[in-house]
N, C-alpha and C positions, 0 to 999 in steps of 0.2 A: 812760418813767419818769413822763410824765403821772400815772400812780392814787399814787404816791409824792408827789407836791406838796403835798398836802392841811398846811393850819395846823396841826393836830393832831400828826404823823408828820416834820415840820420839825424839831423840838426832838428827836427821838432821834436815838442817834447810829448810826452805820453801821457794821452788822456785815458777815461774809464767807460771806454766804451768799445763796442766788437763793429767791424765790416764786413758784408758778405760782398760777398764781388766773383762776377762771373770769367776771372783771371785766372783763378785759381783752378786748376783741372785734376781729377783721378791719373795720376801715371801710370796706371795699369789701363786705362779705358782710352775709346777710339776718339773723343776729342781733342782736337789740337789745340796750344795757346792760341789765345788769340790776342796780338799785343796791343790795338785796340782799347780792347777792356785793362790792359795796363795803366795805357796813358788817361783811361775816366778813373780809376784808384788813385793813380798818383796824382792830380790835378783837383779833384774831393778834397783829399785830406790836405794840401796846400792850401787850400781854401780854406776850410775850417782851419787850419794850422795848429793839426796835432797828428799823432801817432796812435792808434787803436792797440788796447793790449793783445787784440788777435783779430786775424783776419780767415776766414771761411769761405767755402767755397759754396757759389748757389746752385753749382752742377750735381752735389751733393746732397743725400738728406742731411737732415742736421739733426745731428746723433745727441745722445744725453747728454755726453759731457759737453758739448757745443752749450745744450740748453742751459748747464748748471752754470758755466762759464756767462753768458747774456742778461742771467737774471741776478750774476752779482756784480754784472757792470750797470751802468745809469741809461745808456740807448744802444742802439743796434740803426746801425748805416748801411742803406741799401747804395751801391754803388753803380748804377746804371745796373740794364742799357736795352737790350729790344725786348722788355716786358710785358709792354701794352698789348695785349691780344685776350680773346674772348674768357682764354682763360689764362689770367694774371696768375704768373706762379714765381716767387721771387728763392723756393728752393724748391727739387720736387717732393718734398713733403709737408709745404706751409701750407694747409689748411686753415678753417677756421678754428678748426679743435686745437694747433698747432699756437696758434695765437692765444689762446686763450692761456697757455702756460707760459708764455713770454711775458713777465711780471715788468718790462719797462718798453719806450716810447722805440715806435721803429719811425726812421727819416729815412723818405725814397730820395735821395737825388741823379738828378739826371737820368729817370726813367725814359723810357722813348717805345714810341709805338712799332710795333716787332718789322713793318717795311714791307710786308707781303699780305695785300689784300684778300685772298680767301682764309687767314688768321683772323681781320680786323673787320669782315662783313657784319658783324653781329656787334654787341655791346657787351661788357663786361657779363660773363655771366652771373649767376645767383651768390654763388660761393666766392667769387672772387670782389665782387662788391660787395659781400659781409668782410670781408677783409680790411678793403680800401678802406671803407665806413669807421673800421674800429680802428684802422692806422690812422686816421685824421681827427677820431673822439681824443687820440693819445698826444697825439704833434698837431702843432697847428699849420704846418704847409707838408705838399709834395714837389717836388720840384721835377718838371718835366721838361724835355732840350727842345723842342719846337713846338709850334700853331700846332700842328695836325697831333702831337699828342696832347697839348692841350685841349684841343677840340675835342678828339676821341675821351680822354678818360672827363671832360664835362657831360659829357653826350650821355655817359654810362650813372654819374651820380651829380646829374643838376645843380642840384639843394648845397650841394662843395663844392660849387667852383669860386668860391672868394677863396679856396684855401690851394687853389692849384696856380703856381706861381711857373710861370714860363721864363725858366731862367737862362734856358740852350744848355747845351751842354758843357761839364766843365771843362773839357778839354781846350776847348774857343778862348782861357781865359791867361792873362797873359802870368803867369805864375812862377817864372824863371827868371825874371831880371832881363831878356834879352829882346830887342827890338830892332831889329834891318830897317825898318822902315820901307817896306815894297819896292824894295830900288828896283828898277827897271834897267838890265844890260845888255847890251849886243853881245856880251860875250860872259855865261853864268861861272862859276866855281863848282856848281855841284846840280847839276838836274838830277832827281830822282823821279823815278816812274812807279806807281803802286798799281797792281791789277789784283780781281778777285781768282785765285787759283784753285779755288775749291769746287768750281761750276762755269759751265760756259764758257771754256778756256779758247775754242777758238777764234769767238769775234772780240777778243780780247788783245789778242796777237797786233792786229791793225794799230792798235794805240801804241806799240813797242815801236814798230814803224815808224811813223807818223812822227811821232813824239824825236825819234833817233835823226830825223832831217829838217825838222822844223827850228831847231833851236843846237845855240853854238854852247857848248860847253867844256870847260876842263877835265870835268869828270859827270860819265852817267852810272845810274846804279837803277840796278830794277829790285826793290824792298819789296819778299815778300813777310807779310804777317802773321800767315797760317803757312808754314811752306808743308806741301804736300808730294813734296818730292816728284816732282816731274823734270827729269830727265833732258826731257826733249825743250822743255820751254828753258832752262837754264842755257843750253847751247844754242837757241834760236836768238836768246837774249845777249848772246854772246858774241855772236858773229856779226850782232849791231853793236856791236862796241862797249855793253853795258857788262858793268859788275856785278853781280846777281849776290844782294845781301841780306841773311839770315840770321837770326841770334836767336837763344832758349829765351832772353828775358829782355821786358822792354826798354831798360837800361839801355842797351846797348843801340836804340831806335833813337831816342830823344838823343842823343850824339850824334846821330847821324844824322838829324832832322836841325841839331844848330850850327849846323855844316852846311846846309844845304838853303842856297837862295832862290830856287826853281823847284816844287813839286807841281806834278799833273799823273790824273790818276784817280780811281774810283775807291780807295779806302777812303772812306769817309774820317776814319779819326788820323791819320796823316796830314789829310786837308785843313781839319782844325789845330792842329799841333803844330804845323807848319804856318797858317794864321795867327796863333800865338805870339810866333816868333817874330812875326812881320816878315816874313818869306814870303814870297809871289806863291801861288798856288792856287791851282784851277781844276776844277773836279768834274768827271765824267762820270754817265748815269751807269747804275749798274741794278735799284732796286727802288723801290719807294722814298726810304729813308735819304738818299742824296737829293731827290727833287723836293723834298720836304724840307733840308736843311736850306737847299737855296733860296725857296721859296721865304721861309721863317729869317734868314740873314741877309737876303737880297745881293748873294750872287750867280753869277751866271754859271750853266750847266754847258760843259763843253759835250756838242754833237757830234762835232765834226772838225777837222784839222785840213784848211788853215781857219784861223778864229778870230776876227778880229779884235773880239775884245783882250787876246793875250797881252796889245799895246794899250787899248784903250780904255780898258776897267780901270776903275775908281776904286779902290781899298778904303776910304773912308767910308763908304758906303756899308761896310759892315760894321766898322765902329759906329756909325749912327745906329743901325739896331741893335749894339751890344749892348749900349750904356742904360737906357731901360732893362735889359736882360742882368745885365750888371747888379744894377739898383734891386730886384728881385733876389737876386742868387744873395747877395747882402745882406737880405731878411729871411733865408732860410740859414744860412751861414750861422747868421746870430741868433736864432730860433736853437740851435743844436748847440752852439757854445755855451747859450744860458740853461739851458740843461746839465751839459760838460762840466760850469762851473757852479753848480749848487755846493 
C-alpha cells in the first residue's frame, strides 16, 4: 500500500475497488521505479476521486489472493501506460482464461501504445483482442492518452471504437490546485532537465549542454526517474552546474516539479506534470510515444537548441485540445464512479 501514502491521495476517501499500476515493482527483481507511472496512479485516482483498497503490481502475476481480493471488490483499474502492442498484456499472466475468473468490470485508463514500432507493426493479436472484447462487454469505455493509440487499438477491434475514448493521459490533467500560468522569464527559479538514462546515454549528454547555456536560472537540477547509477553522467551533470535529483518515490518528484517554472527534456510524464502545473515545458524526442503526444496536444518537439519557439509557443494551444480530451476523461471518470457507487 506504500504508492497509496502519498499527502495528496490521504484526504480521498476509499472506494471498493483494486488498481494495478505498472509503479509497483518486485524489490528482489531488476526493474527499476519508474516514477512516470507514479504520476499516471496518482493523477487516475484524483480524477476519479477515491482511494483503492489495494493497489497491485502489473510487473507481477497476479497471485490468488490478488484474485480473491478483485472479485470481492466492484472493478479493477488498469492504470496506464505503454500496453498497446501486439500483444496486450496488462499483467504477465492476464490471459483470457485469467479473465474469465475475474467476476467484475476492469477500466483501462490511460492506456498508450508501447512507442516502439517493431511492437505495434501487427494488430492486436488473437488472445489479446478476446481480452479487449470481453473488457468493453464488461465497462462501457477504454480510455487511451493519444490519436496513435486510439488509432492503433481501433485498427485492432473496429466494431469498438465508439467505446474508445481519447482522453490523453491523466497526468496532462490539472489535479493539484496549482496553475503558474506559462510565465515566460529572462531569469527562471528552477530549470530542471529530464533525460532517458536507461539507453542511448550519449546523444543525450548534448541536451545537458545546450540546455545549461541556453537559459538563465537560479537553480538547475537534472531529474532522473529511473536512476541507473551512472557515475560518470552525475559528475558530467555537475560540472554544468546541475543538482542531479533522485528519490525512491514519486512524492518526492511532484515537489520538485511545483517548484519548477522551466522543464525541458524527453520524460514524457515530467513534461505533462509540469503542463499540469502551468510550468513552461518543452519536450525532446527520445521514442514514438513523445511524437505522438505532440502530435495528439499540438506541441512542439524540441530538435535542436536554440528553438525559437522556447519564446514563441502558445500554451493555450494545448488547452484547446484538452478540453475535448477533458470532456472524454469525464465520461470515463463517471463510467467508473457509477459503478464505485452502486
Amino acid at each position: 500500500m506504500a504508492a497509496l501514502d502519498e499527502p495528496g491521495l490521504a484526504g480521498l476517501p476509499q472506494k471498493d475497488f483494486v488498481v494495478i499500476t505498472p509503479y509497483l515493482v518486485d524489490p528482489a527483481g531488476a526493474k527499476r521505479v519508474n516514477i512516470g507511472d507514479g504520476f499516471i496512479l496518482d493523477s487516475a485516482l484524483k480524477l476519479i476521486g477515491a482511494r483503492p483498497v489495494k493497489a497491485i503490481s502489473s510487473r507481477l502475476p497476479i497471485s490468488e489472493d490478488d484474485l480473491a481480493l478483485i472479485n470481492a471488490s466492484k472493478l479493477v483499474l488498469v492504470a496506464g501506460a505503454n500496453t498497446l502492442k501486439t500483444d496486450f498484456q496488462i499483467a504477465p499472466n492476464f490471459t483470457p482464461q485469467l479473465l474469465d475468473r475475474i467476476a467484475v468490470p476492469v477500466a483501462l485508463c490511460g492506456i498508450g501504445h508501447f512507442g516502439i514500432e517493431a511492437a505495434t507493426a501487427r494488430p492486436l493479436d488473437a488472445p489479446s483482442q478476446a481480452i479487449v472484447r470481453e473488457i468493453l462487454q464488461r465497462f462501457p469505455f477504454a480510455s487511451v492518452r493519444c490519436d496513435a493509440s486510439a488509432a492503433y487499438l481501433t485498427a485492432s477491434v473496429p466494431d469498438l471504437a465508439d467505446q474508445v475514448l481519447m482522453t490523453s493521459c491523466p497526468v496532462v490533467f490539472p489535479v493539484d490546485g496549482l496553475d503558474a500560468g506559462f510565465a515566460r522569464k529572462d531569469r527562471y527559479g528552477q530549470l530542471v532537465v529530464t533525460i532517458t538514462d536507461r539507453d542511448a546515454l550519449p546523444p543525450q549528454l548534448r541536451l545537458l549542454e545546450l540546455a545549461a547555456h541556453a537559459f538563465q536560472a537560479e537553480r538547475k537540477a537534472l531529474a532522473l526517474h529511473q536512476d541507473y547509477n551512472h557515475a560518470s553522467l552525475w559528475d558530467f551533470a555537475r560540472r554544468l552546474g546541475y543538482e542531479v535529483f533522485t528519490a525512491p518515490d514519486y512524492g518526492a518528484f511532484l515537489d520538485l516539479y511545483r517548484r519548477t517554472d522551466l522543464h525541458v527534456g524527453n520524460r514524457l510524464h515530467a513534461h505533462l506534470k509540469c503542463l499540469s502545473f502551468g510550468a513552461r515545458s518543452f519536450l525532446t524526442p527520445f521514442d514514438l510515444r513523445q511524437a505522438f503526444f505532440a502530435q495528439s496536444l499540438d506541441f512542439p518537439l524540441v530538435k535542436s537548441i536554440p528553438f525559437a519557439e522556447f519564446d514563441d509557443y502558445d500554451f493555450a494551444r494545448v488547452g484547446a485540445r484538452l478540453r475535448p480530451a477533458a470532456a472524454r476523461m469525464a465520461r470515463f471518470t463517471d463510467a467508473v464512479n457509477a459503478v464505485l457507487d452502486r
